[in-house]
C-alpha positions in Angstrom: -20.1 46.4 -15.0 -23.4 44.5 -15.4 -24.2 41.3 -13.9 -24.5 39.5 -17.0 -20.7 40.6 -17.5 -19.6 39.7 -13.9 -20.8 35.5 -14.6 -19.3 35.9 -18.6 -16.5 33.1 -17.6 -14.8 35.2 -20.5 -15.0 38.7 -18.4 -11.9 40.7 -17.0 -13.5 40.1 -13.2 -13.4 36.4 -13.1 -9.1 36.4 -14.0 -9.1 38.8 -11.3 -10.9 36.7 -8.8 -9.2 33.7 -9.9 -5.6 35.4 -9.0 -7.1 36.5 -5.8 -7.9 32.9 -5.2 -4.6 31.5 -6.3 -2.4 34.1 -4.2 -5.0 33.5 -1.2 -3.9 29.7 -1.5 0.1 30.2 -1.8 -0.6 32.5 1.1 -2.3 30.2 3.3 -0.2 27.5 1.9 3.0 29.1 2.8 1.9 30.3 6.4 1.2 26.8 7.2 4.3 25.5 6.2 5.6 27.8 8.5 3.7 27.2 11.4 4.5 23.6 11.1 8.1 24.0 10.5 8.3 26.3 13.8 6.1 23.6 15.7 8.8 21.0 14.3 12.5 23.1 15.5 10.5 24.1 18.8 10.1 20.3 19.6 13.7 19.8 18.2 14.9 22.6 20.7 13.0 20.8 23.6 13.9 17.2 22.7 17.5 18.3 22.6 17.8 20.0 25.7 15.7 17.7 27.4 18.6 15.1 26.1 21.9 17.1 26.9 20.7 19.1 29.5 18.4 16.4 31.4 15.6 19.2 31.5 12.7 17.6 34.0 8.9 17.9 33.4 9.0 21.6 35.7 11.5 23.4 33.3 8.8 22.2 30.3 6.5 23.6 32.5 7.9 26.5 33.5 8.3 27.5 30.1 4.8 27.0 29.1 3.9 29.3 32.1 6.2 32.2 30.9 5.2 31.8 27.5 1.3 31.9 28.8 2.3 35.4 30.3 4.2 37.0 27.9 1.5 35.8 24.6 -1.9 35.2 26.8 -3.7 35.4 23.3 -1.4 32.1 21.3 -2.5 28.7 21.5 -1.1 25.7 21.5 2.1 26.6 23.9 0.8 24.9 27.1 2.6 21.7 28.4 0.9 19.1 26.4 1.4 21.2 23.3 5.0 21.4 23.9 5.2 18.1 24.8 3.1 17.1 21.1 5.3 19.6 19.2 8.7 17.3 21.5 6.7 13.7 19.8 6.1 15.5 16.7 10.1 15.8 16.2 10.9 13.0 17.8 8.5 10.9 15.5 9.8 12.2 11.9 13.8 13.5 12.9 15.4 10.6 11.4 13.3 9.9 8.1 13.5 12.4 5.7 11.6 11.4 3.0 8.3 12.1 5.2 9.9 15.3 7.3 9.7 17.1 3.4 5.4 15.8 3.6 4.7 17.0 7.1 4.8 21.0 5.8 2.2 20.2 2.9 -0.6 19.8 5.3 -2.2 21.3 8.3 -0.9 21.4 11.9 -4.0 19.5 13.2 -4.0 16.9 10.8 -0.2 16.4 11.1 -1.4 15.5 15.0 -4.6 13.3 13.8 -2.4 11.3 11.8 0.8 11.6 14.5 -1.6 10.0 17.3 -4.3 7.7 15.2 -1.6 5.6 13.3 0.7 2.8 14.4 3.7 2.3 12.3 5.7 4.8 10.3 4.4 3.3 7.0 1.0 4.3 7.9 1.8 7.9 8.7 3.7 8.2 5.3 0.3 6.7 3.7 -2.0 9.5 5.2 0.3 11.9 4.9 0.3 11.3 1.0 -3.7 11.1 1.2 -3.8 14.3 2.7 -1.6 15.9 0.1 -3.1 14.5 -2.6 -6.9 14.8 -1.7 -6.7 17.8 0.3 -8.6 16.3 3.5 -10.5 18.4 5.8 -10.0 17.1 9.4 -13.5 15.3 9.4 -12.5 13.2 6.0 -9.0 12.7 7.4 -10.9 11.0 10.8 -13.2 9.0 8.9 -10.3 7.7 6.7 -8.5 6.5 9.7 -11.6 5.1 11.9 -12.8 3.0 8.9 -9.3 1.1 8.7 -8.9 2.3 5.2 -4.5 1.5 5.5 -5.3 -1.6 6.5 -8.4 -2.4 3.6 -6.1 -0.9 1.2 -2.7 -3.1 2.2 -4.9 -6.4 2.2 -6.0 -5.5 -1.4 -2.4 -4.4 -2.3 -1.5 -8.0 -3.8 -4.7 -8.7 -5.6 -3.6 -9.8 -9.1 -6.8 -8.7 -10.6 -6.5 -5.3 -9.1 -3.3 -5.0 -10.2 -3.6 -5.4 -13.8 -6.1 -2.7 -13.5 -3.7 0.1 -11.9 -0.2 -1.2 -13.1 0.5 2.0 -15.3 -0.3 4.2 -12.1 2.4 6.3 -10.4 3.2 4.2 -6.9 2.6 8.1 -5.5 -1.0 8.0 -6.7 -1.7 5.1 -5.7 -3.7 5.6 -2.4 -6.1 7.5 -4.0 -6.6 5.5 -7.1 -6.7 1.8 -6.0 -10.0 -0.2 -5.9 -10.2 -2.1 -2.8 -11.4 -5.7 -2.0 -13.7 -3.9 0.7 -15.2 -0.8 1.1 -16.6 0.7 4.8 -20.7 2.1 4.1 -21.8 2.6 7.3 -22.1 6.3 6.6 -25.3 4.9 4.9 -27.1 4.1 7.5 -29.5 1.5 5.8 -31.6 -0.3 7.8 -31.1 -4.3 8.7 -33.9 -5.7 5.7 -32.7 -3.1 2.6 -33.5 -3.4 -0.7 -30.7 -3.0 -3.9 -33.2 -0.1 -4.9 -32.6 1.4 -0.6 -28.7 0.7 -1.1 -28.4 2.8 -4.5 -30.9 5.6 -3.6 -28.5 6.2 0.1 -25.6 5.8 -2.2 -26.6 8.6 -4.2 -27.9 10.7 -1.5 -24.7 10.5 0.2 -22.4 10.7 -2.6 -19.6 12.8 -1.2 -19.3 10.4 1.6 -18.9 7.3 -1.0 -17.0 9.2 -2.9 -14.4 9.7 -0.4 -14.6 6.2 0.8 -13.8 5.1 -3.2 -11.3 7.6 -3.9 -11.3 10.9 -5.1 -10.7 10.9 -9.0 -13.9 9.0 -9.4 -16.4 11.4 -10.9 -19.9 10.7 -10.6 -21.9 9.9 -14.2 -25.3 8.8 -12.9 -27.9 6.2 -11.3 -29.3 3.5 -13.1 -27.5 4.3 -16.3 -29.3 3.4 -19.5 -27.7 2.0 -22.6 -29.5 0.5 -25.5 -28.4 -2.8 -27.1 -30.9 -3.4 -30.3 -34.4 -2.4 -29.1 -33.9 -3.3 -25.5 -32.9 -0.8 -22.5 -30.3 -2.1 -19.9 -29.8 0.0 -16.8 -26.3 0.2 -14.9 -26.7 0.9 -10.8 -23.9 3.2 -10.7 -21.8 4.8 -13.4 -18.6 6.8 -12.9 -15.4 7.9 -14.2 -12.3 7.7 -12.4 -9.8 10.4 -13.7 -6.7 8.8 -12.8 -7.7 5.4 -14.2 -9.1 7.6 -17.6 -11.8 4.7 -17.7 -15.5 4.3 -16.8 -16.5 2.5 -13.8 -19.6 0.4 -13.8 -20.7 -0.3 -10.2 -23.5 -3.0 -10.2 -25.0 -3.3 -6.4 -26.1 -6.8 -5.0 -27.8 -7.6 -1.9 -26.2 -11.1 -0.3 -23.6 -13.3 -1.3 -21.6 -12.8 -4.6 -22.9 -15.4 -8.2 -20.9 -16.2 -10.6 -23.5 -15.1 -12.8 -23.1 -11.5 -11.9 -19.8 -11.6 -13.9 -21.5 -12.2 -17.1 -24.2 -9.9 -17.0 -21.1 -6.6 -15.6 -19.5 -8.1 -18.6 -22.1 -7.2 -21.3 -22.2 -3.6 -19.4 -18.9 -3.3 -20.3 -19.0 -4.1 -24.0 -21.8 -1.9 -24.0 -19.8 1.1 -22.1 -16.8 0.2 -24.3 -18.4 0.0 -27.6 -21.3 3.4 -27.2 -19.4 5.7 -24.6 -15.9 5.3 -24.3 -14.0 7.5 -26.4 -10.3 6.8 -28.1 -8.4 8.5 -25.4 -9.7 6.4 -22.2 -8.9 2.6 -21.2 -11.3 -0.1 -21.3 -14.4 -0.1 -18.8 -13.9 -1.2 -15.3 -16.5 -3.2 -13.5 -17.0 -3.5 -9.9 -19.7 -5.6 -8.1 -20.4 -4.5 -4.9 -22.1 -7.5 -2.6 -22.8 -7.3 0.9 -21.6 -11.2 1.0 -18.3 -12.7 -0.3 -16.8 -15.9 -1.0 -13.5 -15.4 -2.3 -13.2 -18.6 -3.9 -16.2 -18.3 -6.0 -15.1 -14.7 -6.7 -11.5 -15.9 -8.3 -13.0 -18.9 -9.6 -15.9 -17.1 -11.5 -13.5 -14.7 -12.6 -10.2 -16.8 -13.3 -10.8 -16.5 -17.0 -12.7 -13.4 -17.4 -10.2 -11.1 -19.9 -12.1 -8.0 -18.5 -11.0 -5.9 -15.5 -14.2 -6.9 -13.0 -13.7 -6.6 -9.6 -16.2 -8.2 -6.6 -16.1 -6.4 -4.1 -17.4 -6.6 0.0 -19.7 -3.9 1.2 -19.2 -3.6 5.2 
């Protein structure tokens, strides 16, 4: 087979690798649901014995030891990873709903989210994440160190926001909502920076923004030119956000939010709606990211703006 055959999207090789990909997946997939489902009746078996039988710290221990003996080579069966597989159970036994998540993702984000969240609520809201975007264990740790629950609950009753997601499945929610305040400090700007320094990091670390904003937004490009009569505008940021099936206009400021920026994200909208968006997607969103906000000026400029702008907070 020449090479030219092997890249043809069209040739007999890349099915093949496609079906070795798939069955690789339900592979891994499945032997992780395993492993987690053992880790889960093991801390079951403990927790129960440990409550009928009044089993002390030594017999945990003990067992741990013999288990070190007989399987030198397995990980994870000391005494604190008993005692994690015992919270593990313990955590989840009584609410099913979540028990049918834990399986869907990986042992060792099961135990980042078990140990780095609060209340159950929490857990079921990373747990969803996970699921849905896949996380690796360095997104998964960012999510939770940047507060991203507790940003996304304190945007949760935003009536703007709302009538920009209200036809979205409560499940996809946490990956789909536009918050009031986003987390940056991946960025690394320094303390003087220009609009022109906050796009041009944006861009450069675009996976990193891109995870912080939610993974259906799909990245269109930097300073985006339309053309109304003979003049050129340019919008900071344009995506498109999957879920949503809209464009996303992101228009950076540096300080406090103006009224005035509403007008001007409103005429990049018209523009968006009226020379890119086709028949099948919603109406252009705008958000205006400011590194300043006062709230009141932000509902008041926007109180009686029929378009779905948000102003948002850069921290």
């Amino acid at each position: 087979m020449k090479k030219n055959e092997i890249e043809d999207v069209n040739s007999p090789l890349v099915d093949i690798v496609k079906l070795i990909e798939k069955h690789r997946e339900n592979a891994y997939r499945k032997i992780n649901e395993e492993l987690v489902s053992m880790y889960y009746e093991i801390g079951k078996y403990l927790s129960e014995k440990v409550e009928s039988e009044k089993w002390g710290s030594k017999v945990i221990d003990n067992i741990a030891k013999s288990i070190s003996e007989k399987y030198p080579s397995l990980k994870g069966f000391n005494r604190a990873g008993l005692y994690r597989m015992m919270q593990f159970y313990e955590t989840y036994k009584d609410n099913e709903t979540i028990s049918t998540l834990l399986r869907q993702i990986s042992w060792s984000n099961n135990l980042t989210i078990l140990s780095g969240t609060k209340t159950m609520e929490e857990k079921e809201f990373f747990l969803r994440m996970c699921i849905k975007n896949n996380y690796s264990a360095r997104e998964l740790n960012r999510q939770l160190s940047s507060g991203y629950f507790y940003r996304y609950m304190l945007s949760k009753d935003n009536n703007d926001l709302e009538s920009t997601t209200r036809t979205i499945n409560e499940d996809d929610i946490p990956a789909t909502r536009i918050l009031d305040q986003y987390s940056l400090e991946f960025l690394d700007l320094p303390n003087n920076y220009s609009e022109k320094d906050l796009r041009k990091s944006i861009v450069s670390n675009l996976k990193d923004f891109i995870l912080e904003i939610g993974k259906d937004f799909a990245f269109v490009g930097e300073e985006y030119r339309i053309q109304v009569g003979d003049t050129d505008f340019y919008i900071d940021l344009l995506f498109y956000n999957r879920c949503l099936k809209c464009l996303v206009a992101f228009e950076l400021k540096v300080g406090k939010f103006e009224p005035e920026y509403v007008s001007k994200m409103n005429f990049y909208l018209e523009a968006l709606d009226r020379q890119e968006k086709i028949k099948e997607d919603n109406p252009s969103i705008g958000v205006i990211l400011c590194s300043e906000r006062n709230q009141t000026i932000v509902e008041y400029a926007m109180s009686r703006n029929i378009s779905p702008l948000l102003g948002m907070k850069i921290e």
